[in-house]
C-alpha positions as CSV (number, residue, x, y, z in Angstrom):
1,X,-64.1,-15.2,40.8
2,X,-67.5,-15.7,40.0
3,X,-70.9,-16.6,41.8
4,X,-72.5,-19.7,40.5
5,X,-74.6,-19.2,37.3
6,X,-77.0,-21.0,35.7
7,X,-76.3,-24.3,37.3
8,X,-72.7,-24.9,35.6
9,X,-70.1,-24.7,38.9
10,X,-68.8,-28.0,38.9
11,X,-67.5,-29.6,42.2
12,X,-63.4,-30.1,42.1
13,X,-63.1,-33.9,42.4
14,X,-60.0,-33.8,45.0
15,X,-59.6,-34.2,49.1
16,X,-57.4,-32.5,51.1
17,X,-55.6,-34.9,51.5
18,X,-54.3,-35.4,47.7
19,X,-54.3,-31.6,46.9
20,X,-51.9,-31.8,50.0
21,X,-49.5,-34.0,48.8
22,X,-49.3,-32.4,45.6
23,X,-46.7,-30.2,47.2
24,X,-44.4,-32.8,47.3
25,X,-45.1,-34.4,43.6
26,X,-42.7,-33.6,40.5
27,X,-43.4,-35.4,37.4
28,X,-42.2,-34.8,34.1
29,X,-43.8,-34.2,30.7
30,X,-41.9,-35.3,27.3
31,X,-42.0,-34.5,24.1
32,X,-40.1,-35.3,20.5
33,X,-39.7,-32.1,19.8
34,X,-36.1,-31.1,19.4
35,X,-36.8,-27.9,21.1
36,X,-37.0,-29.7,24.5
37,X,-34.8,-29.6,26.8
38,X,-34.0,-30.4,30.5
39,X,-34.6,-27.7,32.9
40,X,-33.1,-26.7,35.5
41,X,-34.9,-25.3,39.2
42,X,-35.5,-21.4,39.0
43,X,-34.4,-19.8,41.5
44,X,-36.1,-20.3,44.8
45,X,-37.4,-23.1,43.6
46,X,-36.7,-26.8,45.3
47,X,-38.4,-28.9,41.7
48,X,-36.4,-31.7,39.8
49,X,-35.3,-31.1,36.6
50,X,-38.2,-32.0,33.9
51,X,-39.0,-32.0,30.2
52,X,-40.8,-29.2,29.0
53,X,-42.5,-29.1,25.8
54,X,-40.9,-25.8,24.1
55,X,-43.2,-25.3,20.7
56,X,-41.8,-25.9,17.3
57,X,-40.4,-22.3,17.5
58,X,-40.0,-20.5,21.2
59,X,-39.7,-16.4,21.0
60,X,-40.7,-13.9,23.1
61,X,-44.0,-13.5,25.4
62,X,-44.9,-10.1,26.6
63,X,-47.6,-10.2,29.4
64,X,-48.4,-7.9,32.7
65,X,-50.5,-7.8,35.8
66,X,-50.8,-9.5,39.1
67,X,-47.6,-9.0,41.0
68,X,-49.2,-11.8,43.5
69,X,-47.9,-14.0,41.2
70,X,-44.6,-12.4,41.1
71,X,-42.0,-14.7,42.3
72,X,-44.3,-17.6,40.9
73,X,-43.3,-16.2,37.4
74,X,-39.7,-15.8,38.0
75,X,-39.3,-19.4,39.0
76,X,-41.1,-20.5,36.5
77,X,-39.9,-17.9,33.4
78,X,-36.7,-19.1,34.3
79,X,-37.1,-22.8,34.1
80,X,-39.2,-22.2,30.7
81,X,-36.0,-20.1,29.2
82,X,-33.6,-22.3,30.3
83,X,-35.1,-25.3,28.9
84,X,-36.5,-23.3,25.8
85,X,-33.8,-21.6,23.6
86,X,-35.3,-18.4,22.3
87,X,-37.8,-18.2,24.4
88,X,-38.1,-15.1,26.8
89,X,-40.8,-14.2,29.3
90,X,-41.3,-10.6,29.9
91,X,-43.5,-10.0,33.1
92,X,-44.0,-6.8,33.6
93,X,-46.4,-6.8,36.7
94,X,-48.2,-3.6,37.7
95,X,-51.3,-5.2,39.4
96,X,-54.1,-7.0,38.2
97,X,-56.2,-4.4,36.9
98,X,-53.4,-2.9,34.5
99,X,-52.8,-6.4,33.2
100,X,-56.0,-7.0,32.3
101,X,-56.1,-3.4,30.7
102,X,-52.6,-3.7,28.9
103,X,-54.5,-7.0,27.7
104,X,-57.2,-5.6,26.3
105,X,-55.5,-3.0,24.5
106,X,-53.6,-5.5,23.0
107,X,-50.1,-4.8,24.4
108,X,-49.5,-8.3,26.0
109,X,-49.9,-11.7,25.0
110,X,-51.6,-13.1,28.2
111,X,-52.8,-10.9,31.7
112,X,-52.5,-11.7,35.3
113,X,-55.2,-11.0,37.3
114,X,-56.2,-12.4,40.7
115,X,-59.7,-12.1,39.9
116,X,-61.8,-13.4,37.1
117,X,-62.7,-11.2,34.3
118,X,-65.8,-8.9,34.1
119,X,-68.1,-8.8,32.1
120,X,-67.6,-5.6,30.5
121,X,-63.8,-6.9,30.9
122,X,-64.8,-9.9,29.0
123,X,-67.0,-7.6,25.9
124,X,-64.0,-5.5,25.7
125,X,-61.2,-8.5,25.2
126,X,-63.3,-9.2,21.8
127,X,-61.8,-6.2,20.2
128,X,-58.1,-7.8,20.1
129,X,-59.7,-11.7,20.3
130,X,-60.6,-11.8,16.8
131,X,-63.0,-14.2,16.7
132,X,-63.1,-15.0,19.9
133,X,-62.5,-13.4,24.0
134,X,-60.4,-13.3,27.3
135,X,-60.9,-16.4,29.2
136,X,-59.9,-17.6,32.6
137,X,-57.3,-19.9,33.4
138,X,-56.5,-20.4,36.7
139,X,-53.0,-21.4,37.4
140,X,-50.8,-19.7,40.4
141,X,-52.9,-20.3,43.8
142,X,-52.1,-18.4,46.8
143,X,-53.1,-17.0,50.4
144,X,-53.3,-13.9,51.3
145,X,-51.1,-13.6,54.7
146,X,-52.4,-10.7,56.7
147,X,-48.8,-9.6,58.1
148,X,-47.4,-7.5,60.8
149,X,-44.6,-6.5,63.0
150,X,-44.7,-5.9,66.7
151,X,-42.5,-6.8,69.0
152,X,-42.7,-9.7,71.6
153,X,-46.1,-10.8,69.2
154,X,-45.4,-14.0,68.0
155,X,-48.6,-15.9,67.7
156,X,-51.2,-13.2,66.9
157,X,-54.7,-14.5,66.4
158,X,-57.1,-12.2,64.5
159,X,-60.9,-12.2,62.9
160,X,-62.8,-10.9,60.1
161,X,-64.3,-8.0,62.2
162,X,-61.4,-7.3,63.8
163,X,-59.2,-7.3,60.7
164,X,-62.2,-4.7,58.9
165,X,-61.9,-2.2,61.8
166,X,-58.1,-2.0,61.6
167,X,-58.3,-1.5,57.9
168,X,-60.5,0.9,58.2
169,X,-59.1,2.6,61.2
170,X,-62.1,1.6,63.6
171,X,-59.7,0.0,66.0
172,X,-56.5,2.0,66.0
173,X,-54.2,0.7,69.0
174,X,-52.7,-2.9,68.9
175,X,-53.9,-3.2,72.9
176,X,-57.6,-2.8,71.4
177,X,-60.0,-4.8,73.4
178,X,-61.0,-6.6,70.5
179,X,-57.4,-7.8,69.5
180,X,-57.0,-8.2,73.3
181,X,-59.7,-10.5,73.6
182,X,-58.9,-12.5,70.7
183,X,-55.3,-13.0,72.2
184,X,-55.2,-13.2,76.0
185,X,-52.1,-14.3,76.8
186,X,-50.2,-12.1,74.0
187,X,-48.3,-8.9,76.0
188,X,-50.1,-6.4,73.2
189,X,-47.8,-3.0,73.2
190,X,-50.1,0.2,73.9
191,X,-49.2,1.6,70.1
192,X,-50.9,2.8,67.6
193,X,-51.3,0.5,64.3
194,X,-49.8,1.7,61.1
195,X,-51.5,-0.4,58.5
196,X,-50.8,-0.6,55.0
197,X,-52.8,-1.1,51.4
198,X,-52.3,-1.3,48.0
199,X,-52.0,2.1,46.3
200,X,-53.2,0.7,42.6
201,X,-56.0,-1.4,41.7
202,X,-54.9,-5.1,42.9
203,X,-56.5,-8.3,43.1
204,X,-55.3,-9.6,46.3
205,X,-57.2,-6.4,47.5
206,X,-60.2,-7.5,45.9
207,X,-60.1,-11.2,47.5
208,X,-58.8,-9.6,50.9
209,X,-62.1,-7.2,50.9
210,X,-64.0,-10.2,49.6
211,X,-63.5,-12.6,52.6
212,X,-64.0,-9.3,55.1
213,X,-67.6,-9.0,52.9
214,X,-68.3,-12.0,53.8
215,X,-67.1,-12.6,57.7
216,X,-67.1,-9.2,58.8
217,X,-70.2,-8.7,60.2
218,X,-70.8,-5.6,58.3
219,X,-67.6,-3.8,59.9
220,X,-66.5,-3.6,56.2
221,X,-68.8,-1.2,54.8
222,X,-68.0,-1.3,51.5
223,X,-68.1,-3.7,48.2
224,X,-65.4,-5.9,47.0
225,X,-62.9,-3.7,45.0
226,X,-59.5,-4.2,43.5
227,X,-59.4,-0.4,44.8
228,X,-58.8,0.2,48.6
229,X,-61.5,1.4,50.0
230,X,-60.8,1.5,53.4
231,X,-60.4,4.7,55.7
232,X,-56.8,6.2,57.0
233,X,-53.4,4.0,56.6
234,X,-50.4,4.6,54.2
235,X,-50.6,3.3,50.4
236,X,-47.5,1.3,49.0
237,X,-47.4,0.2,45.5
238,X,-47.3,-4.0,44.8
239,X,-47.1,-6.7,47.0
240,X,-43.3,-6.3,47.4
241,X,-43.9,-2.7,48.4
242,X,-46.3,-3.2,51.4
243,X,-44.2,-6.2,52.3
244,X,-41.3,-3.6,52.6
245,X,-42.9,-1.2,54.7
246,X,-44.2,-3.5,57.4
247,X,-40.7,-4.7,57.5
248,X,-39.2,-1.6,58.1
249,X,-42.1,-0.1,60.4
250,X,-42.9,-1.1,64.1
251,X,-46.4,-1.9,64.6
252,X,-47.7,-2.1,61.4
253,X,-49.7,-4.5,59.7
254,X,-51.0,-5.0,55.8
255,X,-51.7,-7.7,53.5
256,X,-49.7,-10.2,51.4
257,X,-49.2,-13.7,49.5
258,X,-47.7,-15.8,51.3
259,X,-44.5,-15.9,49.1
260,X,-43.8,-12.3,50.1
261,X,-44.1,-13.1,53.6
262,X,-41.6,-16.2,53.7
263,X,-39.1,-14.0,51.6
264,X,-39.5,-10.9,53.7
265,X,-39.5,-13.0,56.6
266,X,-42.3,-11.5,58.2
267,X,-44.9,-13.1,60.5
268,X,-48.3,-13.9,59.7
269,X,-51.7,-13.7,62.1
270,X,-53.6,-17.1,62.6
271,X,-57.7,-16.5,61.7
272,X,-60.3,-17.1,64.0
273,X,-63.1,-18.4,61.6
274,X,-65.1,-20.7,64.0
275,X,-63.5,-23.7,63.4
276,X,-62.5,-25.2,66.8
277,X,-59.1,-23.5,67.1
278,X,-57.4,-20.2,64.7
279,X,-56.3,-21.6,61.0
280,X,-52.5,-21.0,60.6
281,X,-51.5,-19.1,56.9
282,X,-49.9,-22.1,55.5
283,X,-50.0,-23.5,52.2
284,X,-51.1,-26.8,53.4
285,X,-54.6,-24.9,55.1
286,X,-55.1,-23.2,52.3
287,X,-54.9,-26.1,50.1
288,X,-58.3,-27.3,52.1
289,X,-59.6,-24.4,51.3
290,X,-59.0,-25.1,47.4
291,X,-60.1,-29.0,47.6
292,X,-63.4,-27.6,47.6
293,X,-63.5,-24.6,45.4
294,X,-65.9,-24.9,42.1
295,X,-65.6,-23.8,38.6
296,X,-68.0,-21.4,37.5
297,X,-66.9,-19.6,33.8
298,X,-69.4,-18.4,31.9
299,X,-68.4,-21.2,29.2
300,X,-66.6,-24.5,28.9
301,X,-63.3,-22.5,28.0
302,X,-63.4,-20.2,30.8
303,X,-62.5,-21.5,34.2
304,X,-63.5,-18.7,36.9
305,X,-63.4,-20.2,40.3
306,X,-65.7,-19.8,43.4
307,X,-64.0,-20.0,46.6
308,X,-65.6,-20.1,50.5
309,X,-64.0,-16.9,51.7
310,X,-66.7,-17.4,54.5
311,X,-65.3,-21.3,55.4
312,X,-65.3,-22.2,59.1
313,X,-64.0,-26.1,58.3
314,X,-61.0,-27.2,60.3
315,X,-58.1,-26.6,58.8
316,X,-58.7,-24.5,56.1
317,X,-57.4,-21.2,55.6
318,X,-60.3,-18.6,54.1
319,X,-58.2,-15.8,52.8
320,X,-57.2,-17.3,49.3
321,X,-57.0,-15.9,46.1
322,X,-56.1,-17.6,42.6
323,X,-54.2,-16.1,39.6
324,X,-56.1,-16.5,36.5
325,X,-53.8,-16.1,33.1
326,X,-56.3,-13.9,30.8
327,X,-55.4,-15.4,27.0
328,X,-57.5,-15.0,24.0
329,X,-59.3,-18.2,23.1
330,X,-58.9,-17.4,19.8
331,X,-57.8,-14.7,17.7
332,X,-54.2,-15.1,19.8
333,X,-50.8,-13.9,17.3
334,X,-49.9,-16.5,15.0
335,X,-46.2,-16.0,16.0
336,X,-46.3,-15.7,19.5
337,X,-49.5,-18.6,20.0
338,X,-47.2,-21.7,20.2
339,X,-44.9,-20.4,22.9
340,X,-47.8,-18.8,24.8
341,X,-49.4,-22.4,24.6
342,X,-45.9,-24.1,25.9
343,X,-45.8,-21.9,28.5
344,X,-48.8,-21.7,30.3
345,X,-49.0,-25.6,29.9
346,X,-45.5,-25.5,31.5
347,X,-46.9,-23.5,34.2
348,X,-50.5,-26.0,34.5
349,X,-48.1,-29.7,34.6
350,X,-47.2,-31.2,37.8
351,X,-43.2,-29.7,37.6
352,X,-44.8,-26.3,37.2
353,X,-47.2,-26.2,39.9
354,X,-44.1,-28.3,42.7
355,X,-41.7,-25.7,41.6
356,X,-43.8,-22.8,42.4
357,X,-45.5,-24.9,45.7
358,X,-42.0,-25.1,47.2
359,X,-42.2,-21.0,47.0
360,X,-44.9,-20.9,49.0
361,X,-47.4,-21.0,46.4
362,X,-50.6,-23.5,46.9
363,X,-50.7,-26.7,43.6
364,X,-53.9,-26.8,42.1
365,X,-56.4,-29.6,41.9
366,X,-54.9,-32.3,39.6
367,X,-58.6,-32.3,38.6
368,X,-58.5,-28.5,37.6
369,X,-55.0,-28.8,36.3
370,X,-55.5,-31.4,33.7
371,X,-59.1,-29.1,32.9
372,X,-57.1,-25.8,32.5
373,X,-54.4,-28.3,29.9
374,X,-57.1,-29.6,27.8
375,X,-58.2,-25.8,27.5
376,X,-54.5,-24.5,26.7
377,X,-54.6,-27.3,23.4
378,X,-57.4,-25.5,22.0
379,X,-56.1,-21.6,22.2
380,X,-56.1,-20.3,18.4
C-alpha cells in the first residue's frame, strides 16, 4: 500500500452506499467452455451457485502467503475445484512476507500479501517474470479486529494511543486510566493484559502498525513493519494462532481479521477515531472505509491501494487492510497461466467477492473489481 506518486492515484468511483450492498449481490459469469461447471457454496460460505469460467485446461496452482486471507481462499479454492475438474488450489499460507519470498524464488504461481510490493520486492520479481514483474492485484479485503477477552467487557471502546501503549506494554492493566476513561460505564477487572502479536513477518501487522503511525500520537514509536516491533507480550504464529490464544487466555487482547474473530467467536473493541460516536468492526464500516480508498501502482497493471488509516468519517472503520495476489504480468508458466487467470478472475467477479463477504470479508469496489479483471485478461 502505497503513498500517491506522481499524480496517478485515481479516486474509486463508488459510495458507501453501493459498496455496501455489494454484500448481498451474487451474479453469475458464463462461459462456452465445456470446462464450466456449476459451483457449489464452499464451506462457510452463504453464495448461490454460479458459472465459473475454468480455462481450456484446469491443473494445479501452487501459491503461499497471507494467512489473512485464509478462510477467504478455502471458500473460494473450493468453489473453483468443484466447478473446475482438475483444477486444485494449494495455499500454503505462512504470512505475507514468505509468500512474496516463495514468489520470488519462483516456487509459487501467485503470492499473498497484505501489503503492496516493494520496490526492491518488485526488482527482484523480474528474475522469475521473464519479461516482465510482480504486480498488485487487490482482491480479498478485510478489517483488522483488535480482539480480546475479559470478562463482564462487552462493549469495549479503545483508541489509537491507547491501543499503541498496550502493544507496547506502556499501559499494562485493563483498569488503566486511559482505557478507564475511554469506557466509563464498563466494570474494567484490575488484571494485567496479556497481549499477543504475530511471531513472523505478517501484513495485517504492517497495516495494524500503519493505522497506530498514523493516529497514535507518537505512542507507537516505531515505523510500519510486517515485523512486530512492539515491547513485551507473547508471539503466536498466523492469524488462527493469536486468535487461539486470546480464546484460551483471560485478559488478553491481540489483533485479527475479522473472519477469525466471527469463527473464534471472540469479541471485538469499537475505535474511537473522532467521529461523533466509536466505529464498530463490521464489515459494513469498513466497507466506507474502502468507498474511498485510491489506486496508486507504480503502472497501469499494478493496482496498489492507499487507504485513510487516519479516517475520522462517520461510520467508517480505519483498521483495514487489503490482500493483493502478487502474479507475474508476464513471463507467468505456460501450463499453469490459464488456470491462474481462471482463478483469480473467479476470485475478482461478483460470486467470488459475495461468497467470501458472507465470511466476513469486505467486496471490493465494482469499480476496482472490473479494473483488477481487465488486468487478469492481459497476464502472459
Amino acid at each position: 500500500m502505497k503513498l500517491q506518486r506522481n499524480g496517478r492515484s485515481k479516486a474509486l468511483a463508488i459510495g458507501a452506499m453501493a459498496l455496501v450492498s455489494s454484500l448481498s449481490l451474487a451474479a453469475c459469469g458464463s462461459d462456452d467452455n465445456n470446462n464450466n461447471a456449476a459451483a457449489p457454496s464452499g464451506s462457510g460460505s452463504a453464495a448461490a451457485p454460479a458459472a465459473i469460467n475454468c480455462g481450456s485446461k484446469p491443473t494445479a496452482l501452487v501459491a503461499a502467503g497471507s494467512t489473512a486471507q485464509g478462510n477467504a481462499i478455502d471458500i473460494l479454492k473450493n468453489n473453483f475445484e468443484a466447478a473446475c475438474k482438475g483444477a486444485t488450489v494449494n495455499y500454503g499460507g505462512g504470512g505475507s512476507g514468505a509468500g512474496v519470498q516463495q514468489f520470488n524464488q519462483g516456487k509459487v504461481q501467485f503470492a499473498g500479501s497484505d501489503s503492496a510490493l516493494k520496490p526492491a520486492e518488485v526488482d527482484a520479481s523480474k528474475a522469475v517474470c521473464t519479461g516482465g514483474q510482480g504486480i498488485n492485484l487487490p482482491l480479498v479485503a478485510g478489517l483488522v479486529s483488535i480482539v480480546y477477552n475479559v470478562d463482564g467487557v462487552d462493549n469495549l471502546v479503545l483508541d489509537g494511543p491507547t491501543i499503541a501503549k498496550i502493544f507496547d506494554s506502556q499501559i499494562t492493566k485493563w483498569n488503566d486510566p486511559a482505557i478507564a476513561a475511554l469506557n466509563p460505564t464498563a466494570k474494567l477487572p484490575d488484571a494485567d493484559i496479556q497481549a499477543f502479536h504475530r511471531t513472523e513477518d505478517s501484513g495485517t501487522t504492517e497495516n495494524l502498525t500503519k493505522y497506530l503511525a498514523k493516529t497514535s500520537g507518537g505512542a507507537w514509536a516505531y515505523p510500519a513493519s510486517k515485523a512486530w516491533a512492539g515491547k513485551g507480550g507473547q508471539g503466536a504464529n498466523g492469524s488462527a494462532g493469536v486468535s487461539a490464544q486470546v480464546k484460551q487466555v483471560k485478559n488478553s487482547i491481540s489483533y485479527a481479521e475479522l473472519s477469525f474473530a466471527q469463527t473464534n467467536n471472540l469479541k471485538s473493541a469499537a475505535i474511537a477515531t473522532g467521529a461523533s460516536k466509536p466505529v464498530e468492526a463490521t464489515a459494513a464500516n469498513a466497507a466506507n472505509t474502502f468507498a474511498k480508498a485510491q489506486i496508486a501502482g507504480t503502472n497501469s497493471s499494478d493496482l496498489a491501494l492507499t487507504l485513510d488509516y487516519a479516517t475520522k468519517d462517520e461510520g467508517s472503520y480505519p483498521i483495514v487492510l487489503v490482500t493483493y495476489e502478487i502474479a507475474c504480468d508476464k513471463g507467468n508458466k505456460a501450463d499453469t497461466l490459464d488456470t491462474l487467470k481462471a482463478f483469480l478472475a473467479y476470485t475478482a467477479s461478483d460470486a467470488g467477492q459475495k461468497a467470501i463477504g458472507d465470511a466476513g470479508y469486505v467486496p471490493l469496489p465494482k469499480s476496482l473489481t472490473e479494473k483488477v479483471n481487465t488486468v487478469i485478461g492481459t497476464l502472459a
